[in-house]
C-alpha positions as CSV (number, residue, x, y, z in Angstrom):
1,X,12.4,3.3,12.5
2,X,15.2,3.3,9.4
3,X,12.6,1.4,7.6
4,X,9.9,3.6,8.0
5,X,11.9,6.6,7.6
6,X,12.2,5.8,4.6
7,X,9.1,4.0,3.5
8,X,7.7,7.7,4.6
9,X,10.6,9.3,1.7
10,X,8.6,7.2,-0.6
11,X,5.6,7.7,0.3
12,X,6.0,11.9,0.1
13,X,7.4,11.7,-3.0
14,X,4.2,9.5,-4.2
15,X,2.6,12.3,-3.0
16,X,4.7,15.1,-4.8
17,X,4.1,12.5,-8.2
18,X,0.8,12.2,-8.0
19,X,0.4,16.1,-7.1
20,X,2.3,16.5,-11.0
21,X,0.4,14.1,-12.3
22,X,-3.0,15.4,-11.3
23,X,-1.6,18.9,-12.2
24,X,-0.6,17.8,-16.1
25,X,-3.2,15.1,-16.9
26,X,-6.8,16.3,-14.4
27,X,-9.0,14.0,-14.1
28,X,-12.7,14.0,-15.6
29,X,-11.7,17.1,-18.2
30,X,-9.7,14.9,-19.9
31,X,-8.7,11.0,-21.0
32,X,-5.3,10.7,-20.0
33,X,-5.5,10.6,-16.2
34,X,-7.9,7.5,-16.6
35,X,-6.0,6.2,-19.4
36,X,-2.9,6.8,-17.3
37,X,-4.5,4.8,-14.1
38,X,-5.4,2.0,-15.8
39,X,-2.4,1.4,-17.1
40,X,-0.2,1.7,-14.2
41,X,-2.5,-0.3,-12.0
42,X,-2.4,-3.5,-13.8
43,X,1.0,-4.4,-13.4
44,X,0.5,-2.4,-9.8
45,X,-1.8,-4.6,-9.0
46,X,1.0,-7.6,-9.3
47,X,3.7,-5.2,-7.7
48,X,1.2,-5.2,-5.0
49,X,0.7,-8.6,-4.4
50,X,4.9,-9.5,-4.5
51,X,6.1,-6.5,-3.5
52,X,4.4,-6.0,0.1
53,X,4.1,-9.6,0.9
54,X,2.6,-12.1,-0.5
55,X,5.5,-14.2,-1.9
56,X,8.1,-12.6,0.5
57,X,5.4,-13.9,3.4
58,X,6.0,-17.6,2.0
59,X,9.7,-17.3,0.8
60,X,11.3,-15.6,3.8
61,X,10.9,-17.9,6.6
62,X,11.9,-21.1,4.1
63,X,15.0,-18.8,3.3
64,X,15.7,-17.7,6.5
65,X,15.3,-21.4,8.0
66,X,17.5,-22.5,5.3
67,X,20.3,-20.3,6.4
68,X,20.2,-21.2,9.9
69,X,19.7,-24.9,8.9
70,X,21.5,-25.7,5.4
71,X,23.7,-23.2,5.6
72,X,24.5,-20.0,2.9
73,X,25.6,-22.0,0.2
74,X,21.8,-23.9,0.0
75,X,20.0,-21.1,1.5
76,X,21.1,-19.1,-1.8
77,X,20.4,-21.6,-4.5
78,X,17.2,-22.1,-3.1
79,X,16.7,-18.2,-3.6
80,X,18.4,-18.0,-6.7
81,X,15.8,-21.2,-7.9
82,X,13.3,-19.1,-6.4
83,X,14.1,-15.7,-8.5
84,X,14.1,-17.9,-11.8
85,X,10.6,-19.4,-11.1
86,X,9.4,-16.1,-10.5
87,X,10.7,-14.6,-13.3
88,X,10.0,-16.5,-15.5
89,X,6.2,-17.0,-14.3
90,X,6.2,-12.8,-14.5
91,X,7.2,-12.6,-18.2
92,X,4.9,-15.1,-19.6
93,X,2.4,-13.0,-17.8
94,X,3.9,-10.2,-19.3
95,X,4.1,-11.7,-22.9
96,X,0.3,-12.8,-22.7
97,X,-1.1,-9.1,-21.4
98,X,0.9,-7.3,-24.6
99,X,-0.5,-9.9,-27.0
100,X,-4.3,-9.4,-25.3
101,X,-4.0,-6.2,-24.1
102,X,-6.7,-4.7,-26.4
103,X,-9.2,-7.5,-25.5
104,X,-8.4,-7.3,-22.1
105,X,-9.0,-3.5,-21.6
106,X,-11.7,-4.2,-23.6
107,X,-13.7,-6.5,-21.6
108,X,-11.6,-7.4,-18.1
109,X,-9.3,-3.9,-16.9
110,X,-12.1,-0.7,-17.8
111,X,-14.9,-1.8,-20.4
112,X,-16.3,1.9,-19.5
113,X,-13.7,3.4,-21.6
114,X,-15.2,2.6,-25.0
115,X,-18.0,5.0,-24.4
116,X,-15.3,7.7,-24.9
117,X,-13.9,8.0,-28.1
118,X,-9.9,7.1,-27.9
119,X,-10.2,6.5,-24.5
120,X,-9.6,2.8,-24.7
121,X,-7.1,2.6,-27.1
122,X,-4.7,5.1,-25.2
123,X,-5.5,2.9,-22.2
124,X,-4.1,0.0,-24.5
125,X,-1.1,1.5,-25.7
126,X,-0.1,3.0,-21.8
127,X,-1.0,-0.5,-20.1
128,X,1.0,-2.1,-23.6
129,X,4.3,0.2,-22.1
130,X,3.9,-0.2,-18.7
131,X,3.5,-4.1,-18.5
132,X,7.7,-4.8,-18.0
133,X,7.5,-3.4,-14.9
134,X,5.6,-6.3,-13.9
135,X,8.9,-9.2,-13.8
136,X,11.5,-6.1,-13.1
137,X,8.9,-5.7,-9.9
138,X,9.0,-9.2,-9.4
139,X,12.6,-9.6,-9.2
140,X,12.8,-6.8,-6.7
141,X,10.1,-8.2,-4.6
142,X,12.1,-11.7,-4.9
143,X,15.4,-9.6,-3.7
144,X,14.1,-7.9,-1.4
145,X,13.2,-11.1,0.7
146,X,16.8,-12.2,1.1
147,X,17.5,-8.8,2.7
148,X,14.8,-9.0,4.6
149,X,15.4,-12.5,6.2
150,X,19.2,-11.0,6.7
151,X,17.8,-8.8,8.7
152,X,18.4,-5.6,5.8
153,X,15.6,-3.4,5.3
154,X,17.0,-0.2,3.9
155,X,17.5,-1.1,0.2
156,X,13.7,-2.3,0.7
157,X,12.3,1.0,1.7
158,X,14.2,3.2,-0.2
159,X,14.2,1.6,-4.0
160,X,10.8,2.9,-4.3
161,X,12.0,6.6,-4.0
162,X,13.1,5.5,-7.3
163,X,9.6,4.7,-8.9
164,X,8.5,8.1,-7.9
165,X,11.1,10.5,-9.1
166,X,11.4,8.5,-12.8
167,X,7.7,9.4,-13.3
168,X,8.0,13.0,-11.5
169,X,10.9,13.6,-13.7
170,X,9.4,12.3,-16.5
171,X,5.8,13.9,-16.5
172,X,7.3,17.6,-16.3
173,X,8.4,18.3,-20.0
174,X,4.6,17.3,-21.3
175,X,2.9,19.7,-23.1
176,X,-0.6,17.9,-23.0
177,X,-2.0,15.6,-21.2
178,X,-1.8,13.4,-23.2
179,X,1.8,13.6,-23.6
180,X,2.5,13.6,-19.3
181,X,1.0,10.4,-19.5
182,X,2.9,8.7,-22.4
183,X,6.3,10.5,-20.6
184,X,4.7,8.9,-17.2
185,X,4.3,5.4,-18.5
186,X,7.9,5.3,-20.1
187,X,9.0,6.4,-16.8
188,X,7.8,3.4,-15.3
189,X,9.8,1.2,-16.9
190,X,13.1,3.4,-16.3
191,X,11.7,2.8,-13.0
192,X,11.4,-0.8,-12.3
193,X,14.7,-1.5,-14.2
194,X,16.8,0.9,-11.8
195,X,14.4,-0.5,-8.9
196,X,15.9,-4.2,-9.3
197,X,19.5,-3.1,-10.5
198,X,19.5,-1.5,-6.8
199,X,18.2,-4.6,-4.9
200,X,20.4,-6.8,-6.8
201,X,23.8,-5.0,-5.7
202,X,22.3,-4.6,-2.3
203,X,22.4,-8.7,-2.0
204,X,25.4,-8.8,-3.7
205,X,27.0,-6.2,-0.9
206,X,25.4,-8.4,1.6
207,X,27.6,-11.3,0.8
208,X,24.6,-14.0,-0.7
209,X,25.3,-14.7,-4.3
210,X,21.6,-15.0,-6.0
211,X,22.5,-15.5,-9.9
212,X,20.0,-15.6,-12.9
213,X,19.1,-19.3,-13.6
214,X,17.1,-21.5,-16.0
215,X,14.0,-21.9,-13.6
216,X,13.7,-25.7,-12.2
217,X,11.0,-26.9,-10.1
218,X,12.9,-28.5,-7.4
219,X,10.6,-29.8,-4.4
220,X,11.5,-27.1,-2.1
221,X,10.5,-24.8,-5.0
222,X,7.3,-27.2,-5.4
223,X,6.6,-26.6,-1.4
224,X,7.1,-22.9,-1.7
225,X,4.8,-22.2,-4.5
226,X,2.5,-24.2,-2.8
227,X,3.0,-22.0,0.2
228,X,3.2,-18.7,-1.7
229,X,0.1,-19.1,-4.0
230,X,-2.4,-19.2,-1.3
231,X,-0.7,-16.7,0.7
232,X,-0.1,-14.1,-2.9
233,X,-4.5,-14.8,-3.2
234,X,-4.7,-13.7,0.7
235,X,-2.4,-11.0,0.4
236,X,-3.8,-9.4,-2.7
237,X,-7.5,-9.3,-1.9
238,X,-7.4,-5.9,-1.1
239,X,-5.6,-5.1,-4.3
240,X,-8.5,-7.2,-6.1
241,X,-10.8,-5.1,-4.5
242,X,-9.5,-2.2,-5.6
243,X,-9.1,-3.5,-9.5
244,X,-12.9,-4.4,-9.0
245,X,-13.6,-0.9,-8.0
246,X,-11.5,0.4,-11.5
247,X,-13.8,-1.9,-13.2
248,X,-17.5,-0.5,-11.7
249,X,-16.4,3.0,-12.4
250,X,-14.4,2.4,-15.4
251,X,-18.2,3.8,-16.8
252,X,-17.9,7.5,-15.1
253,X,-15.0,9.9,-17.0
254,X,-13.0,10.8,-13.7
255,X,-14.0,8.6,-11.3
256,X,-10.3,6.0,-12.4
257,X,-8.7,8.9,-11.2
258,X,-10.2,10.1,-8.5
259,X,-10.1,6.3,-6.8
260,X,-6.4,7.0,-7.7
261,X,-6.3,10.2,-5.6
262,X,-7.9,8.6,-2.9
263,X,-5.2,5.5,-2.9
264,X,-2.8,7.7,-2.5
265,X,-4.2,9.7,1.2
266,X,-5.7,6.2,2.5
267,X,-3.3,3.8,1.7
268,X,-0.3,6.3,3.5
269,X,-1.2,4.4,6.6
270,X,-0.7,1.0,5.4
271,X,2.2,1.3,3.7
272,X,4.1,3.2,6.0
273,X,2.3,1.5,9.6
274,X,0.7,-2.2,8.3
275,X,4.0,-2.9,5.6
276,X,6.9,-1.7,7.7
277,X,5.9,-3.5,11.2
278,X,4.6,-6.6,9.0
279,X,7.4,-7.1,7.3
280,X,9.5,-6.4,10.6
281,X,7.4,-8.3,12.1
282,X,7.2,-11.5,10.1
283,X,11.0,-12.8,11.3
284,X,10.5,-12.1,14.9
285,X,7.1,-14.0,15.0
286,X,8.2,-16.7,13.1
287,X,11.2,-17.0,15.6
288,X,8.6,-17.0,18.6
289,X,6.5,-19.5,17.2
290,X,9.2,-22.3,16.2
291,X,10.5,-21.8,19.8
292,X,7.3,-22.9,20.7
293,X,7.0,-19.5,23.0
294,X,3.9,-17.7,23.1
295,X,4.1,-15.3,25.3
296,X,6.8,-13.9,23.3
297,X,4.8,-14.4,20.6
298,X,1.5,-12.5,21.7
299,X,3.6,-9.3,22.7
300,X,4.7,-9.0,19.7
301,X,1.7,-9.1,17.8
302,X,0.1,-7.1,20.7
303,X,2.7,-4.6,20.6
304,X,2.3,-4.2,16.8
305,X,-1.0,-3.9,16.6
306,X,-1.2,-1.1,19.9
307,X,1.5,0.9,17.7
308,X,0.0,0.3,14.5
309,X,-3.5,1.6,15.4
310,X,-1.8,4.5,17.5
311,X,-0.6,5.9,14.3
312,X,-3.3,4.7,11.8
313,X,-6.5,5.4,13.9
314,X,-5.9,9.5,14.0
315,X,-5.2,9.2,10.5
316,X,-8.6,7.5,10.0
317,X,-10.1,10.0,11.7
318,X,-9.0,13.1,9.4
319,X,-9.8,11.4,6.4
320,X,-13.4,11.1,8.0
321,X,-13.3,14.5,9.2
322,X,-11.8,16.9,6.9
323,X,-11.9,14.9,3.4
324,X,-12.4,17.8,1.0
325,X,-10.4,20.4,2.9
326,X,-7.4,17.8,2.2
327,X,-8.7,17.4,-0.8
328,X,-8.8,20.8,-2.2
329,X,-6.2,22.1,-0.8
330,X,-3.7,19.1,-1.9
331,X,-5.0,18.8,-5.3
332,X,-6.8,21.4,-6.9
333,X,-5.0,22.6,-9.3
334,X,-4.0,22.9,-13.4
335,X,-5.9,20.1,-14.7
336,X,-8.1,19.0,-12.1
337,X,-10.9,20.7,-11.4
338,X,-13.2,21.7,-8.4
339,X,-15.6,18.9,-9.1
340,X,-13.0,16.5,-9.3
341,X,-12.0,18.0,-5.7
342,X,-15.7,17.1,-4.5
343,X,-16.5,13.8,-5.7
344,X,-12.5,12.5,-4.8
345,X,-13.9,13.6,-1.2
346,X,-16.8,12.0,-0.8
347,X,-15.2,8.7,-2.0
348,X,-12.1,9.0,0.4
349,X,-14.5,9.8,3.5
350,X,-16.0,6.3,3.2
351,X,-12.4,5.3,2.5
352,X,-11.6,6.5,6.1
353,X,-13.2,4.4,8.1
354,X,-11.5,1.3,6.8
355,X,-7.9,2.5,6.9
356,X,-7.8,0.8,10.2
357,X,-8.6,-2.5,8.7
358,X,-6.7,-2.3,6.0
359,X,-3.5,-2.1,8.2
360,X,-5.2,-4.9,10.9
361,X,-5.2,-7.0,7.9
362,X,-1.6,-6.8,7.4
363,X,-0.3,-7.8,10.8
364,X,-3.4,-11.0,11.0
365,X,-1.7,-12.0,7.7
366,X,1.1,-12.4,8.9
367,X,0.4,-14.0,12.2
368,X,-0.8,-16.9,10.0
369,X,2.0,-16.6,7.9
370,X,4.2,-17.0,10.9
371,X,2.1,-20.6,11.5
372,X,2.7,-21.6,7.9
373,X,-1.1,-20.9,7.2
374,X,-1.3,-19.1,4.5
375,X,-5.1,-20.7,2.7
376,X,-6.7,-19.4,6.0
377,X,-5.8,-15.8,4.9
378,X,-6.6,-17.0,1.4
379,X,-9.7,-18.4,2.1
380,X,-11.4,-15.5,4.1
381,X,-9.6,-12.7,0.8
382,X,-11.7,-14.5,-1.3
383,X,-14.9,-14.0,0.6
384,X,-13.8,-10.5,1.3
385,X,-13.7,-10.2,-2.4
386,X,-17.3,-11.5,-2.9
387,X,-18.2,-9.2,-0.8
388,X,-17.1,-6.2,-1.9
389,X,-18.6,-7.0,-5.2
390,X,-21.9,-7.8,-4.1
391,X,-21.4,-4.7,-2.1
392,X,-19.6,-2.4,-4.9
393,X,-22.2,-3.2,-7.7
394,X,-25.3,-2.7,-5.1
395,X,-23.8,0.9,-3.7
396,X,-22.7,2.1,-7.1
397,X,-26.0,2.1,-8.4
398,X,-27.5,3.8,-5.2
399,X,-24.4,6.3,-4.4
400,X,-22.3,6.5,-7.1
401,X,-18.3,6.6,-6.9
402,X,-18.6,6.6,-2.9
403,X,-20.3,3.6,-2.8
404,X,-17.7,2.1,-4.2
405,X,-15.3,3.1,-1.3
406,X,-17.8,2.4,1.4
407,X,-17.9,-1.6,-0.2
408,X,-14.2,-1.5,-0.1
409,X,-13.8,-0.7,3.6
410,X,-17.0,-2.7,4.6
411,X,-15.3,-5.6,3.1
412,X,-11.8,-5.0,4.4
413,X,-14.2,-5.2,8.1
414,X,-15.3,-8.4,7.5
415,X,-11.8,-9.9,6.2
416,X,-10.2,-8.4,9.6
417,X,-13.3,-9.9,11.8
418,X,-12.9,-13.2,10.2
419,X,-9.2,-13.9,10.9
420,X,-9.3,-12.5,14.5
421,X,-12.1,-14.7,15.1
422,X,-10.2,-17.9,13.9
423,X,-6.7,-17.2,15.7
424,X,-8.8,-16.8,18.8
425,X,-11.1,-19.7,18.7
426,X,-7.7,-21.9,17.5
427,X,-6.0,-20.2,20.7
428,X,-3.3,-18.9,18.5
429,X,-4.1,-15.2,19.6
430,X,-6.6,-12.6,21.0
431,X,-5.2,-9.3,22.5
432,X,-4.5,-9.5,26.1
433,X,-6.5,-7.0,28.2
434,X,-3.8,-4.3,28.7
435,X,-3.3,-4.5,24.8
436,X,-7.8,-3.8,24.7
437,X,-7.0,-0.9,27.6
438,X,-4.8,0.8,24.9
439,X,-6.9,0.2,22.1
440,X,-9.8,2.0,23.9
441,X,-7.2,4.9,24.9
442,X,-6.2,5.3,21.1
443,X,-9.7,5.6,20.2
444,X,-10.7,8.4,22.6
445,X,-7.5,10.1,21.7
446,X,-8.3,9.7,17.6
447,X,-11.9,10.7,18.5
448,X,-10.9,13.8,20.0
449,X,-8.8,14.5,17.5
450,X,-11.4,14.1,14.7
451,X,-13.8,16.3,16.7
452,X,-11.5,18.9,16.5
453,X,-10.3,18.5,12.8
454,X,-14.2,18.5,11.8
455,X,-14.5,22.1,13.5
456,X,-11.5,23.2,11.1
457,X,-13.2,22.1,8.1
458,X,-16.2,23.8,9.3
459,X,-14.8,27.0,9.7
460,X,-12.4,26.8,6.8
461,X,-13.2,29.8,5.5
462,X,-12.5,31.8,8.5
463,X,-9.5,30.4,8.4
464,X,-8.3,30.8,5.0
465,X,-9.4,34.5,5.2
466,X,-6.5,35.8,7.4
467,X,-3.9,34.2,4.6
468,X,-5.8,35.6,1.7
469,X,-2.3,37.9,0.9
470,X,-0.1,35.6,2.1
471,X,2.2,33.6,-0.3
472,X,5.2,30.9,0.8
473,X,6.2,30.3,-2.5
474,X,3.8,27.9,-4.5
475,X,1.6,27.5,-1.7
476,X,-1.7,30.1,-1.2
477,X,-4.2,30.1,1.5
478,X,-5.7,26.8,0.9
479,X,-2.5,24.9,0.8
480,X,-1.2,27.1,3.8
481,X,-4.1,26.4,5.9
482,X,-4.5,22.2,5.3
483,X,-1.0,22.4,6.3
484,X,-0.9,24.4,9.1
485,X,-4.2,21.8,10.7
486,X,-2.7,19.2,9.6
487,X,0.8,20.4,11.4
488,X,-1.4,21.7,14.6
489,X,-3.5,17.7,14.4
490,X,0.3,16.6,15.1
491,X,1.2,18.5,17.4
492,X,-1.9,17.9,19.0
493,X,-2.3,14.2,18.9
494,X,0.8,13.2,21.1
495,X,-0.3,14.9,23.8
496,X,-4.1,13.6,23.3
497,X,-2.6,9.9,23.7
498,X,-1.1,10.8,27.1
499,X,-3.7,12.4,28.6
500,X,-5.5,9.8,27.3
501,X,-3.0,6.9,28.4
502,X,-3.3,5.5,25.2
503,X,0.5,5.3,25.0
504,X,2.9,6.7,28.2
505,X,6.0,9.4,27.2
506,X,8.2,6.3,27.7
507,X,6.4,4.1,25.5
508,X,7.2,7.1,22.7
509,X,10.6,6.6,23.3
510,X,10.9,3.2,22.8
511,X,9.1,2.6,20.1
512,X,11.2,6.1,18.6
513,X,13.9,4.2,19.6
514,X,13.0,1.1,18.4
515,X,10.0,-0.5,16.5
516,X,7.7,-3.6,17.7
517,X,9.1,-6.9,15.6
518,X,11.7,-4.2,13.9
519,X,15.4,-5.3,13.6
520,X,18.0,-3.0,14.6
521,X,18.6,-0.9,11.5
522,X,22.3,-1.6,9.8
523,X,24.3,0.9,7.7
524,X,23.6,0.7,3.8
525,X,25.5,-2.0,2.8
């Protein structure tokens, strides 16, 4: 729970950050917000990929075998060896992108933006800033591993907070938009520095002594890259699909940012559900399965995966539901406009109903993961990446922005069905039928719930009408009355999954208590 506590800190305060940043730059009124996007979600992009997984997935199990086998002393110069590699793979990526940059906006990251004038260079100059980021993230990534293997998760959760109050704070003096997203960029890089500075004194406090090296390809660092490539292409498909997306719509003046918007609401649930129990999850599994026990190992992935959905699937169903009553009443404000409101909304609708894949995907990952399969999960993200182009470029060109959305979840369904498919024909795993009973629970209980959040977007109006004078500070009627549904839908939903049976009062309590695959939370070190 400590770790999702505070992967939820970070997560709000995405949301106050992007809230500022919508508010100073728009969206389709103006260049910046694009501009602004596409430079922040190239190096994202690799955050992405090392941050939530992919090289932690390869490089935590070696690490953690090598402290219970080698010993500290090895474990840490194979992490230290580790760091180097990565670093020093990060800034020759980082050194190439600010040589090419132009080119590659250009032609690779938004080719749209030359039909606007200035639009691509700005896009140039933002991405030219924001590209350190990139090893800083890397190292904290790398760092954050080692914690994670000793069973440390805090530092992990919490050194984003930092990402998103360096760009609140530094967005606010703007006087443009122009401006908030020059200030915005700098403050990424304030960002990522104070990001790894914290993770590095966090595994110094927990008494493993990772020091900067000249990088040397040892063989266990030979066997880990081998491990963590095809795992870092598995991990990242989703994040490919989403730098696709930025490509397609790259031709619409907006649409960057409303895809951005939309990030923000539908990835909430896997961030805070499908990264916290996978990463949580990862040790525990891999214990289960070198112990040769699966039983053990099936409850814990059916555990997950009944408390993952139980949080994830009601939040599916009010992005499908109420999508521009969230929308408008979140967002539309200063700079962004009305229209931006309605086209952000039909795009997150049809990102709605893949939320629950995109959190399934986390947890399958990592059940290969735990096997030391990791070109599986590599192998089906790359045809989940075919597919959402071939899906993307065909929807686009019937339905616009949404369509791009609706290709993104439809191929995030396929990825899912493909892995489940294989770990049950292999016998490695297929949920047990009490862990199907629940699922069918959590979907009644979700499905109530959406019926009734539809009915408050339909009679938002009637709604809104009663708070037409009434003020809390910043917030009017629309911001009051999202709020108050969205309070009421959690009220609500508890008491839905227990008439349901979808989960029991003292299931609640233990996983309060405690979280599936989750190690028992330790004081900051």
């Amino acid at each position: 729970m400590v770790y999702s506590a505070f992967t939820l800190i970070s997560r709000v305060m995405g949301f106050v950050r992007d809230l500022a940043v919508t508010y100073f730059m728009g969206a389709s009124a103006t260049i910046a917000a694009d501009a602004y996007n596409a430079a922040f979600a190239f190096p994202n992009l690799f955050r992405r990929i090392f941050a939530e997984g992919a090289f932690a997935a390869a490089f935590v199990p070696a690490y953690a075998r090598s402290l219970e086998q080698d010993g500290e002393e090895k474990a840490d110069i194979l992490a230290a060896d580790a760091m180097a590699t990565l670093a020093a793979a990060t800034l020759a990526i980082t050194v190439v992108a600010e040589l090419t940059m132009p080119w590659l906006m250009r032609f690779l990251i938004a080719p749209g933006f030359a039909r606007v004038p200035g639009k691509l260079q700005l896009a140039s100059t933002l991405t030219m800033i924001t590209m350190p980021y990139l090893p800083c993230m890397a190292i904290y990534a790398h760092l954050s591993g080692v914690l994670n293997a000793r069973n440390r998760f805090i530092l992990s959760a919490g050194a984003p907070i930092l990402l998103n109050l360096w760009t609140l704070f530094a967005v606010l003096p703007a006087k443009s938009p122009v401006l908030a997203a020059y200030y915005a960029s700098i403050g990424v890089i304030g960002a990522g520095v104070s990001q790894a500075a914290l993770l590095w004194w966090g595994v110094r406090k927990s008494g493993a002594r990772v020091d900067f090296r000249m990088p040397r390809l040892t063989p266990e660092i030979r066997r880990l890259v081998l491990l963590a490539v095809p795992g870092a292409i598995a991990a990242s498909a989703t994040q490919i699909n989403i730098f696709i997306s930025g490509i397609l719509v790259s031709q619409v003046n907006g649409a960057r940012s409303w895809l951005a918007v939309c990030d923000r609401l539908y990835q909430l649930p896997q961030g805070l559900v499908g990264v916290a129990v996978g990463v949580a999850l990862l040790p525990r599994l891999s214990r289960a399965v070198h112990a040769g026990d699966q039983p053990q190992a099936q409850k814990v992935i059916d555990d997950a995966m009944t408390f993952s959905l139980a949080l994830t699937l009601p939040a599916a169903a009010a992005l499908i539901a109420m999508p521009y009553f969230l929308i408008d009443g979140l967002y539309t404000r200063g700079a962004f406009t009305t229209v931006d409101a309605h086209q952000t909304a039909l795009a997150l609708q049809q990102y709605g109903w893949g939320v629950p894949a995109f959190v399934l995907a986390q947890l399958v990952n990592r059940t290969f993961f735990a096997q030391q399969d990791t070109r599986t999960p590599m192998r089906y993200g790359l045809i989940s990446v075919a597919a959402n182009i071939v899906l993307g470029v065909t929807l686009f060109h019937f339905v616009g922005v949404a369509g791009i959305a609706a290709a993104t979840s439809g191929a995030w369904w396929l990825n899912v069905l493909m892995m489940g498919f294989t770990l049950a024909r292999r016998g490695l795993y297929a949920p047990s039928p009490s862990a199907l009973s629940h699922l069918a629970r959590l979907l009644a209980a979700s499905l109530a719930l959406g019926v009734m959040l539809a009915l408050a977007a339909h009679f938002r109006l009637q709604i809104e009408a009663p708070l037409a004078k009434v003020r809390l500070g910043p917030l009017h009627a629309k911001e009051i009355a999202v709020l108050g549904v969205s309070v009421l839908a959690a009220a609500v939903y508890p008491v839905l999954l227990i008439l349901s049976g979808g989960l029991s009062v003292a299931e609640m309590r233990a996983a309060l208590r405690r979280r599936p695959g989750e190690a028992p939370s330790e004081p900051l070190p």
